[in-house]
HTML snippet that shows the backbone in 3Dmol.js (N, CA, C, O; Angstrom):
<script src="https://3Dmol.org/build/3Dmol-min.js"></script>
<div id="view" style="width:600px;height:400px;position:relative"></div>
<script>
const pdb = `
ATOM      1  N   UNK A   1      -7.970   8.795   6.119  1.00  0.00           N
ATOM      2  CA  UNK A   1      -6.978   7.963   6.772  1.00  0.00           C
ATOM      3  C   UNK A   1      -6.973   8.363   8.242  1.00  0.00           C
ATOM      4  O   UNK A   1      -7.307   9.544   8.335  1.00  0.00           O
ATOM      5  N   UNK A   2      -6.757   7.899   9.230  1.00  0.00           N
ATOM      6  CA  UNK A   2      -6.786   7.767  10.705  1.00  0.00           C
ATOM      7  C   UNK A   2      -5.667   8.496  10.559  1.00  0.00           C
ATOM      8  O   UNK A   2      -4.820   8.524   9.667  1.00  0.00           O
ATOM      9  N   UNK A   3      -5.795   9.102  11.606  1.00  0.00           N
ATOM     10  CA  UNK A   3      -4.642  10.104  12.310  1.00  0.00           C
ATOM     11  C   UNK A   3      -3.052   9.190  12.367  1.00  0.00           C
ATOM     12  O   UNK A   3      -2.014   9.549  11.810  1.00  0.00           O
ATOM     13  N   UNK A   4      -3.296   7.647  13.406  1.00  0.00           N
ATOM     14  CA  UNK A   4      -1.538   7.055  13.231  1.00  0.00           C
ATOM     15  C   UNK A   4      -1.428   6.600  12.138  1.00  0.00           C
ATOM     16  O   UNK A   4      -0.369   5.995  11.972  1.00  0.00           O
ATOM     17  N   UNK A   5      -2.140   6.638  11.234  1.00  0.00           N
ATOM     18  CA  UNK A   5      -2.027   5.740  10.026  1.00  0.00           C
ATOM     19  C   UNK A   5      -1.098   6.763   8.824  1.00  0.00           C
ATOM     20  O   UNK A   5      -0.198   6.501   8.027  1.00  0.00           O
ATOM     21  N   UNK A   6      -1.773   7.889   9.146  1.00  0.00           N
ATOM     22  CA  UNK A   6      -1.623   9.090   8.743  1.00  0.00           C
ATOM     23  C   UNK A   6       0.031   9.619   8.899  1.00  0.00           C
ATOM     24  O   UNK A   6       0.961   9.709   8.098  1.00  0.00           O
ATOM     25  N   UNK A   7      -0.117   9.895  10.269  1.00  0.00           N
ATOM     26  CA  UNK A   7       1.445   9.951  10.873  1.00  0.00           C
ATOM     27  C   UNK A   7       2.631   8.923  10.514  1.00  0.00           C
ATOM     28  O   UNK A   7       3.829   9.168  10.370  1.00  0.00           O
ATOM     29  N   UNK A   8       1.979   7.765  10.417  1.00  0.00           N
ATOM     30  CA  UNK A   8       2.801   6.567  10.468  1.00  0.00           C
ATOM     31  C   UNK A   8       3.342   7.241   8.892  1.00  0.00           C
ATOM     32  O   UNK A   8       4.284   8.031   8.948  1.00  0.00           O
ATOM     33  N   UNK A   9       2.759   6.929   7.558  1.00  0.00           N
ATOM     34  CA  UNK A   9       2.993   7.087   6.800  1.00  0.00           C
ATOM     35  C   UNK A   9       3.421   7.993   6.283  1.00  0.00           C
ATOM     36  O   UNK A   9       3.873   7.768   5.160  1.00  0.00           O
ATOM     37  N   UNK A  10       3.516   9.611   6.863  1.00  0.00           N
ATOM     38  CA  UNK A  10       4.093  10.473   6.764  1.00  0.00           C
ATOM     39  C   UNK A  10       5.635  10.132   7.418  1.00  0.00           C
ATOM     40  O   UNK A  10       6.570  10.695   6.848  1.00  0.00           O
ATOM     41  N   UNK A  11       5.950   9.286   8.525  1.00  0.00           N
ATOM     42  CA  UNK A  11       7.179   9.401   8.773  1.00  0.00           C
ATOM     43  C   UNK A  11       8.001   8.436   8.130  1.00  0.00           C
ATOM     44  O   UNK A  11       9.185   8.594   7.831  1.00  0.00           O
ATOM     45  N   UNK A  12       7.208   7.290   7.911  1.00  0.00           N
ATOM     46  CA  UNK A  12       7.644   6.280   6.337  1.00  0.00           C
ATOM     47  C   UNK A  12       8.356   7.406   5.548  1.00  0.00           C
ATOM     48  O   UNK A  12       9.587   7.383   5.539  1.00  0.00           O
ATOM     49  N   UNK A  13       7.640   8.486   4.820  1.00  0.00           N
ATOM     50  CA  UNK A  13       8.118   8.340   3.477  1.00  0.00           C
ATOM     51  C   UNK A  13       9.124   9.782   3.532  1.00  0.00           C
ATOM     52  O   UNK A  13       9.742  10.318   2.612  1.00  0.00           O
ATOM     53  N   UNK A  14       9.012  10.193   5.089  1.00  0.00           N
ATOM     54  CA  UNK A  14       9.844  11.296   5.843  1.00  0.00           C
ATOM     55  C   UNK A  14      11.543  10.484   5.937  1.00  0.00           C
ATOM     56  O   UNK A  14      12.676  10.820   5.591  1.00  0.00           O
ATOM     57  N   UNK A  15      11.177   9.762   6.334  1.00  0.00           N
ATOM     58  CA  UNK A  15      12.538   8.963   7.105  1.00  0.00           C
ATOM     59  C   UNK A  15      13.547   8.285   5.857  1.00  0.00           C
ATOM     60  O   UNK A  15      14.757   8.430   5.681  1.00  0.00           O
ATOM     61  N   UNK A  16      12.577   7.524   5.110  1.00  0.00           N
ATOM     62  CA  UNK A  16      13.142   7.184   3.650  1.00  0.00           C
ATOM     63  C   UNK A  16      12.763   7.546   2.433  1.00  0.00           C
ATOM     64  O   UNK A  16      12.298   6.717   1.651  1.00  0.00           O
ATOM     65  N   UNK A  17      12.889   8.638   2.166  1.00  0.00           N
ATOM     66  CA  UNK A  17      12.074   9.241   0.521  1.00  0.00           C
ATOM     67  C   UNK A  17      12.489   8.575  -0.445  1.00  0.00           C
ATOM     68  O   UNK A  17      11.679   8.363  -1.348  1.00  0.00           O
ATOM     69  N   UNK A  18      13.589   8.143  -0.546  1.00  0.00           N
ATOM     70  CA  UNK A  18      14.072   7.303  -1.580  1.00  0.00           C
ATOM     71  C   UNK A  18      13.465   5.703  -1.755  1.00  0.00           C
ATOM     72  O   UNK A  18      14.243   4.799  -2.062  1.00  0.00           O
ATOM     73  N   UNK A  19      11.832   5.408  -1.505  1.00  0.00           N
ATOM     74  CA  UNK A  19      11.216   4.389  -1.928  1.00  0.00           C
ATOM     75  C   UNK A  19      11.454   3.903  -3.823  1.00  0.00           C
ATOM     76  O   UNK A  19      11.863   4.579  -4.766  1.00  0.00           O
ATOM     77  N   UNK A  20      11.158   3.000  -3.775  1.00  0.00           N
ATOM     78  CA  UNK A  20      11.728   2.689  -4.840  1.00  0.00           C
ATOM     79  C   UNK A  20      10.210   3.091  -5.504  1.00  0.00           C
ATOM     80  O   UNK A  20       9.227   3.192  -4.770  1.00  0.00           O
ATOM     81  N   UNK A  21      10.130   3.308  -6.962  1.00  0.00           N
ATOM     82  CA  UNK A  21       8.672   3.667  -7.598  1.00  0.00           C
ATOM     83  C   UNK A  21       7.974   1.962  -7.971  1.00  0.00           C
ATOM     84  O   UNK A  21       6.787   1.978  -8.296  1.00  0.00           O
ATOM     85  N   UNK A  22       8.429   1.047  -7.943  1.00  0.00           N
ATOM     86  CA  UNK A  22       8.144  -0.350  -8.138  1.00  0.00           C
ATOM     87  C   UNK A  22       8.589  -0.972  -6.948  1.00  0.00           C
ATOM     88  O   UNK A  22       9.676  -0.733  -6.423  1.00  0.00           O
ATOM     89  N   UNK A  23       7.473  -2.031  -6.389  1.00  0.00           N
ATOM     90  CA  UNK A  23       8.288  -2.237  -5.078  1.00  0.00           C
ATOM     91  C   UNK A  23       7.389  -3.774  -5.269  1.00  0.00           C
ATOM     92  O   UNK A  23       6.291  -3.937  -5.800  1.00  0.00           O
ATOM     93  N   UNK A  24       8.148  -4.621  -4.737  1.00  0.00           N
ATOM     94  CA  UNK A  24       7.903  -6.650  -4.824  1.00  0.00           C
ATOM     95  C   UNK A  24       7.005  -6.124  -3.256  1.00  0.00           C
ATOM     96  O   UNK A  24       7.231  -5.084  -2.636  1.00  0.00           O
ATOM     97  N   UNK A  25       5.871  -7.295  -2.865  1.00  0.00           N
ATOM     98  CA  UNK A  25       5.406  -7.961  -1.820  1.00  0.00           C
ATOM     99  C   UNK A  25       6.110  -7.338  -1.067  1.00  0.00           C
ATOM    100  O   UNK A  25       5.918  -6.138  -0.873  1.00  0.00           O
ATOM    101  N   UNK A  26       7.145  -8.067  -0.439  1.00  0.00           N
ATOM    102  CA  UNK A  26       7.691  -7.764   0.823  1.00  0.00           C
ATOM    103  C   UNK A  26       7.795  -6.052   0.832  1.00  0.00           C
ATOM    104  O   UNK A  26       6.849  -5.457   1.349  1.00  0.00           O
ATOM    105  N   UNK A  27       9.081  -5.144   0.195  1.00  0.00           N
ATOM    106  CA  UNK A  27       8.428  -3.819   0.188  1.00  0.00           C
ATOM    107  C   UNK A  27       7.307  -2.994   0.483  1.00  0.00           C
ATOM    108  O   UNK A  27       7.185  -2.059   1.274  1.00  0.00           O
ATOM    109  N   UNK A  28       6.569  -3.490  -0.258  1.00  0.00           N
ATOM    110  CA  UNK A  28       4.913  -2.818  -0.178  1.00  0.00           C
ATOM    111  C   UNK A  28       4.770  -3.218   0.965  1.00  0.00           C
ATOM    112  O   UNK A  28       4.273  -2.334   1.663  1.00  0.00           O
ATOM    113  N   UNK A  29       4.978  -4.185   1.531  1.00  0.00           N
ATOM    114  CA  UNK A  29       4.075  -4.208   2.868  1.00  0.00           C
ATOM    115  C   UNK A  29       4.806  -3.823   4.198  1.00  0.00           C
ATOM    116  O   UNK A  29       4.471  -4.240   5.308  1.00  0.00           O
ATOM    117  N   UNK A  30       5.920  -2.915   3.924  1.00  0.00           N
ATOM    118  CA  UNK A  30       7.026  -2.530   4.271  1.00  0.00           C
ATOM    119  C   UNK A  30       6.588  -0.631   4.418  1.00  0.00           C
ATOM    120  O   UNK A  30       6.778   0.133   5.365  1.00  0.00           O
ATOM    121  N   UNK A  31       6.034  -0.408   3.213  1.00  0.00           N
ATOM    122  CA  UNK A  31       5.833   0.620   3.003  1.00  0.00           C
ATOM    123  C   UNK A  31       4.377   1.424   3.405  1.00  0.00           C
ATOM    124  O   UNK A  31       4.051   2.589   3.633  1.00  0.00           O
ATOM    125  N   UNK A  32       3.732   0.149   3.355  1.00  0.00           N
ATOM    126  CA  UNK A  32       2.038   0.381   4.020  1.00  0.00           C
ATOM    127  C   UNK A  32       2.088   0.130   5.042  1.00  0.00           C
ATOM    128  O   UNK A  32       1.352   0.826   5.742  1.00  0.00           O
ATOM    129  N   UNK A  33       2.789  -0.780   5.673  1.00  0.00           N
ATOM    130  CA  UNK A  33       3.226  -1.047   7.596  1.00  0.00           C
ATOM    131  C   UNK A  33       1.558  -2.261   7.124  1.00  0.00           C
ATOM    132  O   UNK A  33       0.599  -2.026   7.860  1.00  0.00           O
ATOM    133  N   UNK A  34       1.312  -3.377   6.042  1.00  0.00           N
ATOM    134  CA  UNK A  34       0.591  -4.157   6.322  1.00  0.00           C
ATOM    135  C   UNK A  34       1.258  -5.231   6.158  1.00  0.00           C
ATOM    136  O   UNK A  34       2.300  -5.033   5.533  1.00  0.00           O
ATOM    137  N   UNK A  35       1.098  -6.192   6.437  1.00  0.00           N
ATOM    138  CA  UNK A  35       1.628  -7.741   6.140  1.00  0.00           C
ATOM    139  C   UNK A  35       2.081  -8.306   4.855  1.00  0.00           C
ATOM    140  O   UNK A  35       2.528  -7.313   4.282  1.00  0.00           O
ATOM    141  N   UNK A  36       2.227  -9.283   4.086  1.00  0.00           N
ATOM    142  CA  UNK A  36       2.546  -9.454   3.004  1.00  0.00           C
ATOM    143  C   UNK A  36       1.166 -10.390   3.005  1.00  0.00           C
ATOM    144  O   UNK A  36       0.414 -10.209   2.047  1.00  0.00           O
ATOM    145  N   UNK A  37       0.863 -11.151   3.777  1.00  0.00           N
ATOM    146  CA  UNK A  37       0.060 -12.042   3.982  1.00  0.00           C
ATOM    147  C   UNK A  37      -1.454 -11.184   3.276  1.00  0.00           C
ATOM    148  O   UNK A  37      -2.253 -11.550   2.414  1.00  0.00           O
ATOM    149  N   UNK A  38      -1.336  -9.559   4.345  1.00  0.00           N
ATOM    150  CA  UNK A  38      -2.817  -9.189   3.612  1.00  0.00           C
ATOM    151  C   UNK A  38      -3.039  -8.736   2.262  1.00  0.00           C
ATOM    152  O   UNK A  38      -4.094  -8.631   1.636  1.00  0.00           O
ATOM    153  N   UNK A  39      -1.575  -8.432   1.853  1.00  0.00           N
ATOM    154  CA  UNK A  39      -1.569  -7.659   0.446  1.00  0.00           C
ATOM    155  C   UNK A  39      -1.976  -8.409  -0.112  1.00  0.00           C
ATOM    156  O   UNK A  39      -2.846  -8.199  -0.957  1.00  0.00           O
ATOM    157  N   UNK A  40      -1.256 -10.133   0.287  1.00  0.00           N
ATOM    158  CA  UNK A  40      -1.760 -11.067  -0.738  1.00  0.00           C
ATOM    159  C   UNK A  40      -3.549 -11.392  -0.652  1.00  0.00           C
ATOM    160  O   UNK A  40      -4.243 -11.428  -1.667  1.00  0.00           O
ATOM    161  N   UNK A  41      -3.912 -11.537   0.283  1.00  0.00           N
ATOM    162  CA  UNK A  41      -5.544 -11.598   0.537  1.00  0.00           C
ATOM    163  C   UNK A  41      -6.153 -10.654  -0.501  1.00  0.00           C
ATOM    164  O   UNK A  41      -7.002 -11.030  -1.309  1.00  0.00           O
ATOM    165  N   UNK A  42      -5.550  -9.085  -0.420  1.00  0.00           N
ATOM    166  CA  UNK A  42      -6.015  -8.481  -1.075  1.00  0.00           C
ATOM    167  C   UNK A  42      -6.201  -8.639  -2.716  1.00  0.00           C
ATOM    168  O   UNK A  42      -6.958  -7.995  -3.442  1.00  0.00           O
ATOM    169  N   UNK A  43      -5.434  -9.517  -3.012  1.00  0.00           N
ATOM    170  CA  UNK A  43      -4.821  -9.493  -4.574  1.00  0.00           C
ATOM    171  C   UNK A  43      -5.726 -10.565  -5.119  1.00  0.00           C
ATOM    172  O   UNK A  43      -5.952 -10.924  -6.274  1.00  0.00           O
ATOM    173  N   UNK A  44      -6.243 -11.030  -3.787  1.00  0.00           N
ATOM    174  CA  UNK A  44      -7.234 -12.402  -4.565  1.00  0.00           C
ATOM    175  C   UNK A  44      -8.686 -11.712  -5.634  1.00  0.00           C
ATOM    176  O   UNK A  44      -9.017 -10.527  -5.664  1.00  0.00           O
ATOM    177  N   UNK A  45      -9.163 -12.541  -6.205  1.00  0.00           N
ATOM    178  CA  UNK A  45     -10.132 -12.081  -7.167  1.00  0.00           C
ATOM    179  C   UNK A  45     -10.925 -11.781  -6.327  1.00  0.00           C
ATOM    180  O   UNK A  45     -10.760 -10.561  -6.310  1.00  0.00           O
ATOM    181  N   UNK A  46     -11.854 -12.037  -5.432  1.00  0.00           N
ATOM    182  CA  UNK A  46     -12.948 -11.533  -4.774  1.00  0.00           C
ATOM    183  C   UNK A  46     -12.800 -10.437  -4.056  1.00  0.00           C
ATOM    184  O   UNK A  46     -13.725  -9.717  -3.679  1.00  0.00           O
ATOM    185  N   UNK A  47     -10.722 -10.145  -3.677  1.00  0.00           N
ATOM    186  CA  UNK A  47     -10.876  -9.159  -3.217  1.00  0.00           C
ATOM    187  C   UNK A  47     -10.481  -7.692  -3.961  1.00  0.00           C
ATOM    188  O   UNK A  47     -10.351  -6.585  -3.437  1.00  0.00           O
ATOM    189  N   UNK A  48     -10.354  -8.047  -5.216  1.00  0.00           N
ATOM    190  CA  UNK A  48      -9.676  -6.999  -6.263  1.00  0.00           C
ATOM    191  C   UNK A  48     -10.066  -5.761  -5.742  1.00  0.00           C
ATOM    192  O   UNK A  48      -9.263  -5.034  -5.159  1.00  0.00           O
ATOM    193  N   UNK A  49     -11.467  -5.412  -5.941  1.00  0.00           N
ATOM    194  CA  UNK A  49     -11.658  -4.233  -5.978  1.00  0.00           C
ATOM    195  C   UNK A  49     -11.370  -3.310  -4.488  1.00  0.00           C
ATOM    196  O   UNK A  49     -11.270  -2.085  -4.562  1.00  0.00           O
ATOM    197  N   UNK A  50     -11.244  -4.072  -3.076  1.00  0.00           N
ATOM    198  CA  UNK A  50     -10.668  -3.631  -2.335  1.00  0.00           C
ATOM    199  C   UNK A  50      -9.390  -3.355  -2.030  1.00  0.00           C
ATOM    200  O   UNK A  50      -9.142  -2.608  -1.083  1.00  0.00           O
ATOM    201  N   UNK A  51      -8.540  -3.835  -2.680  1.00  0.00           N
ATOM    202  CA  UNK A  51      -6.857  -4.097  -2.741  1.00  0.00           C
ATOM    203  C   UNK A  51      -6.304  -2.787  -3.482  1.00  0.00           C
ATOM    204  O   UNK A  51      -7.079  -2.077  -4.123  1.00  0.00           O
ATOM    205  N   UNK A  52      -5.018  -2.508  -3.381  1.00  0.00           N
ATOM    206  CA  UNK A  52      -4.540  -1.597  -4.619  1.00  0.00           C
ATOM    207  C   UNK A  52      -3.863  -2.343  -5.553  1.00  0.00           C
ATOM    208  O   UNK A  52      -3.115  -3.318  -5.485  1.00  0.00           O
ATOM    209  N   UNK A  53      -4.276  -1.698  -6.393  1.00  0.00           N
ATOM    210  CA  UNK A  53      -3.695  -2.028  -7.937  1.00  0.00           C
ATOM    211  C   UNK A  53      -2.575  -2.711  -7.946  1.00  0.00           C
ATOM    212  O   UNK A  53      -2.120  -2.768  -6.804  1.00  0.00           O
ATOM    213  N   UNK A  54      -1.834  -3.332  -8.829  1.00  0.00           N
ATOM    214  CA  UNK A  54      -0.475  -3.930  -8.676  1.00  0.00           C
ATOM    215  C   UNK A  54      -0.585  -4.631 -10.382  1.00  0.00           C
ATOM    216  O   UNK A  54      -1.617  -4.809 -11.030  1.00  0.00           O
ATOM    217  N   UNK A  55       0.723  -4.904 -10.761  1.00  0.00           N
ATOM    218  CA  UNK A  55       1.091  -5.330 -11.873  1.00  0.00           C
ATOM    219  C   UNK A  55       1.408  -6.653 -11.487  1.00  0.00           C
ATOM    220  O   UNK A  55       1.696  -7.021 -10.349  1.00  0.00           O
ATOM    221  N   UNK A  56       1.322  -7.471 -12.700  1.00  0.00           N
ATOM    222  CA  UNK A  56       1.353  -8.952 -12.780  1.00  0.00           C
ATOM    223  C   UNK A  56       2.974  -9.538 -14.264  1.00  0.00           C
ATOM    224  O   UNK A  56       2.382 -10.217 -15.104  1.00  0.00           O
ATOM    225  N   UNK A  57       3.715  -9.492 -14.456  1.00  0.00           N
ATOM    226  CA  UNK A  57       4.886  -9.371 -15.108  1.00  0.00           C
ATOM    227  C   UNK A  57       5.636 -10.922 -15.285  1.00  0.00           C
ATOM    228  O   UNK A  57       6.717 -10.984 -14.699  1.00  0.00           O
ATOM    229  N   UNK A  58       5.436 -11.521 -15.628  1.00  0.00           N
ATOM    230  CA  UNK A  58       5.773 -12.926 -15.767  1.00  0.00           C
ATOM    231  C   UNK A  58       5.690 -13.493 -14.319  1.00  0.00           C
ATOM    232  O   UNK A  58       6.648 -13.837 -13.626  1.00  0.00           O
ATOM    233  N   UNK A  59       4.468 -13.527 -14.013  1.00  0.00           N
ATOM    234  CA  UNK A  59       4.445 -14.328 -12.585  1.00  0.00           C
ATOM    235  C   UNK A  59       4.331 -13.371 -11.511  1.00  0.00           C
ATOM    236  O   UNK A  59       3.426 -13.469 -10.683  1.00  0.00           O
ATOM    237  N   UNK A  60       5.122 -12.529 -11.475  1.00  0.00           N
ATOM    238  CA  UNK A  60       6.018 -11.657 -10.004  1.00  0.00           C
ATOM    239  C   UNK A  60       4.555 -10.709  -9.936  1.00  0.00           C
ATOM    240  O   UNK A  60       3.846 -10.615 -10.938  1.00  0.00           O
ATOM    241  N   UNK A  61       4.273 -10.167  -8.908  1.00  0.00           N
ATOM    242  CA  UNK A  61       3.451  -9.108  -8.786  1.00  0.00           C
ATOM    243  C   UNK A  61       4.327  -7.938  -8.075  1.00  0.00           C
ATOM    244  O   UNK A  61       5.183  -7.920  -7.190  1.00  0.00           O
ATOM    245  N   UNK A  62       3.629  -6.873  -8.976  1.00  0.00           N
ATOM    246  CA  UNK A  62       4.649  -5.345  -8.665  1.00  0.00           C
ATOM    247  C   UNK A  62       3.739  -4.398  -8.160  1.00  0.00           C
ATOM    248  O   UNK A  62       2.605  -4.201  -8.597  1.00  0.00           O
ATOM    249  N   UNK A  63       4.279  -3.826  -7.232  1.00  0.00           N
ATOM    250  CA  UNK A  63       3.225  -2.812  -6.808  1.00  0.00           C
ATOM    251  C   UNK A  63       3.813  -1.235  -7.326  1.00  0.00           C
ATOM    252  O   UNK A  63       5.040  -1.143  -7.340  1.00  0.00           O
ATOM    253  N   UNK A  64       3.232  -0.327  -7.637  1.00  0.00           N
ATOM    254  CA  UNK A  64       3.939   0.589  -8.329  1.00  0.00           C
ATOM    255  C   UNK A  64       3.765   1.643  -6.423  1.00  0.00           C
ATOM    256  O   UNK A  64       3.051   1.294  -5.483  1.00  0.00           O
ATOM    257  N   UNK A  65       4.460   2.574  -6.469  1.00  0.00           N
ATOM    258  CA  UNK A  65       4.394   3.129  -5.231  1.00  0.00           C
ATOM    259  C   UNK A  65       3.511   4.357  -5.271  1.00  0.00           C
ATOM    260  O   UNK A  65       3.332   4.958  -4.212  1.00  0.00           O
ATOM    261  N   UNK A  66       2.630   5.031  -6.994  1.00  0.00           N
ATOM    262  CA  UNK A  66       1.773   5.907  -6.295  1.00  0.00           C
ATOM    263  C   UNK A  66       0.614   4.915  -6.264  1.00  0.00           C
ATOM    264  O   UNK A  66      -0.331   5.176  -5.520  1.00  0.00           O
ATOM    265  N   UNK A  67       0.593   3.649  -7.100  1.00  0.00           N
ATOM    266  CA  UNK A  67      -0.932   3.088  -6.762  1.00  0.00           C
ATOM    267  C   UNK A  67      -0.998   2.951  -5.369  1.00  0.00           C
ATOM    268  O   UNK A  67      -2.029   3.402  -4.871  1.00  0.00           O
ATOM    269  N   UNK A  68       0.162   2.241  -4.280  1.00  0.00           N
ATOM    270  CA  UNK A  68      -0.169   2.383  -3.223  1.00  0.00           C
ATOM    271  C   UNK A  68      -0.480   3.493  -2.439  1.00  0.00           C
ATOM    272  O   UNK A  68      -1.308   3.383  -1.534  1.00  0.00           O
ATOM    273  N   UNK A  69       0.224   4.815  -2.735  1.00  0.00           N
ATOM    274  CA  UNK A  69      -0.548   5.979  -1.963  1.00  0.00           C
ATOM    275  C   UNK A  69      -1.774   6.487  -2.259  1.00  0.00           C
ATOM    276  O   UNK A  69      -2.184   7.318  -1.449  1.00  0.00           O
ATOM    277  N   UNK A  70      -2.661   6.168  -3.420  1.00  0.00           N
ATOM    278  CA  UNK A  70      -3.677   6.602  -3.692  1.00  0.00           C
ATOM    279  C   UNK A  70      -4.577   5.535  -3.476  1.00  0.00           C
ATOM    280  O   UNK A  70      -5.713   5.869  -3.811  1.00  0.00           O
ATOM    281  N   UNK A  71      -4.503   4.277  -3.007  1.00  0.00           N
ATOM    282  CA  UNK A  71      -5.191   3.426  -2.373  1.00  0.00           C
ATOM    283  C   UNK A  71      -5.210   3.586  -0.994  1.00  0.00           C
ATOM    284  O   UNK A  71      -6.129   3.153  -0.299  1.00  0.00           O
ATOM    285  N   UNK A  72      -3.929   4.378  -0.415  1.00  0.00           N
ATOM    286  CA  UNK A  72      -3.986   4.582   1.201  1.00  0.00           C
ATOM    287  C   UNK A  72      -4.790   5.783   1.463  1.00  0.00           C
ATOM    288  O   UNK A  72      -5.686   5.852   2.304  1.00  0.00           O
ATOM    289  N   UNK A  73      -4.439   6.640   0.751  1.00  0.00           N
ATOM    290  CA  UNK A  73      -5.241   7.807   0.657  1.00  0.00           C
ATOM    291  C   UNK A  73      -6.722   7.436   0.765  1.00  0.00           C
ATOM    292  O   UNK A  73      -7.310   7.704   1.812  1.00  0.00           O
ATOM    293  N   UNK A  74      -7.563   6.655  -0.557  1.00  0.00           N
ATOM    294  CA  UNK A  74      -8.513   6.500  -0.739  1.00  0.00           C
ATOM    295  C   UNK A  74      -9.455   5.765   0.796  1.00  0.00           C
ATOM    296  O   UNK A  74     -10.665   5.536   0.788  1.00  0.00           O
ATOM    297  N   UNK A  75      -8.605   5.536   1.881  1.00  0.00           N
ATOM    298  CA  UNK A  75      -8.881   4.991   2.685  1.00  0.00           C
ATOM    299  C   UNK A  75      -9.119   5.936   3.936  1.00  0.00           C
ATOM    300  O   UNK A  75      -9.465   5.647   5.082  1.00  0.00           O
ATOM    301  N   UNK A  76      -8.894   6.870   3.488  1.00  0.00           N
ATOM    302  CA  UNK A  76      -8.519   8.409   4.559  1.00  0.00           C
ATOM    303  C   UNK A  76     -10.171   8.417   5.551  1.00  0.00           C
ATOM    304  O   UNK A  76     -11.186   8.570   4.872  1.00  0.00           O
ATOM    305  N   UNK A  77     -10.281   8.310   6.552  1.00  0.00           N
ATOM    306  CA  UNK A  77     -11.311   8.574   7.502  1.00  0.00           C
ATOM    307  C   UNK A  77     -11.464   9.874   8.534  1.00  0.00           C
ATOM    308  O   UNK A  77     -10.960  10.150   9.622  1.00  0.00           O
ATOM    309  N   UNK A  78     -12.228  10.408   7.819  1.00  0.00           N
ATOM    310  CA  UNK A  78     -12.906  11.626   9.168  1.00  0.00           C
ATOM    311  C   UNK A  78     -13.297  11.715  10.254  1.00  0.00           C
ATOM    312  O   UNK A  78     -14.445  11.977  10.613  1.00  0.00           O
ATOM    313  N   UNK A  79     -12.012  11.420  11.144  1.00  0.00           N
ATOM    314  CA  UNK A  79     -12.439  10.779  12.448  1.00  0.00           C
ATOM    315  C   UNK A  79     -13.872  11.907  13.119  1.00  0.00           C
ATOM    316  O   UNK A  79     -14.611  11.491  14.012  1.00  0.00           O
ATOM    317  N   UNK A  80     -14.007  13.032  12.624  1.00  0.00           N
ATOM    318  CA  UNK A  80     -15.467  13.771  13.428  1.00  0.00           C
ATOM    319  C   UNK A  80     -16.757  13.590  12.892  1.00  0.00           C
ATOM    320  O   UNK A  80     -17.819  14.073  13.285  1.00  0.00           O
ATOM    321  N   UNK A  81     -16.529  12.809  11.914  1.00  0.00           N
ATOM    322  CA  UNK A  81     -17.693  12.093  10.770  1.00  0.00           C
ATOM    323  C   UNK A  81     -18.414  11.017  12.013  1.00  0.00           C
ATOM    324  O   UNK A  81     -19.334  10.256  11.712  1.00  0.00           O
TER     325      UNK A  81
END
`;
const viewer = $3Dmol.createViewer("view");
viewer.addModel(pdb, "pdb");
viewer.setStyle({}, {cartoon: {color: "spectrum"}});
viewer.zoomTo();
viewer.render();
</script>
């Protein structure tokens, strides 16, 4: 993960620890600092395997809150690489 991305999200979950463990669209993209717009891009079939995980529950899509940190994580970059 990039250094502000890094920071950013450390002070996310610094500032409000009390994230909810299930979080709707808007949340998640609240919580990743991305759009709702890309989560949704992400959620499309072609883009599954790049997206994080999320539950599907009569319609609603749920994002659980460690799939999103271990998808942000999984994104982690070595900036001296």
């Amino acid at each position: 993960m990039n250094l502000k991305l890094e920071e950013f999200t450390t002070s996310l979950k610094e500032a409000r620890p009390s994230w909810a463990e299930n979080m709707r669209p808007a949340v998640a993209a609240l919580y990743t600092g991305l759009s709702e717009s890309t989560l949704a891009k992400l959620r499309m079939f072609h883009n599954r395997p790049s997206g994080p995980n999320f539950l599907k529950i009569s319609g609603c899509v749920v994002y659980r809150r460690r799939d999103l940190d271990k998808w942000m994580d999984s994104h982690s970059v070595d900036p001296s690489a």
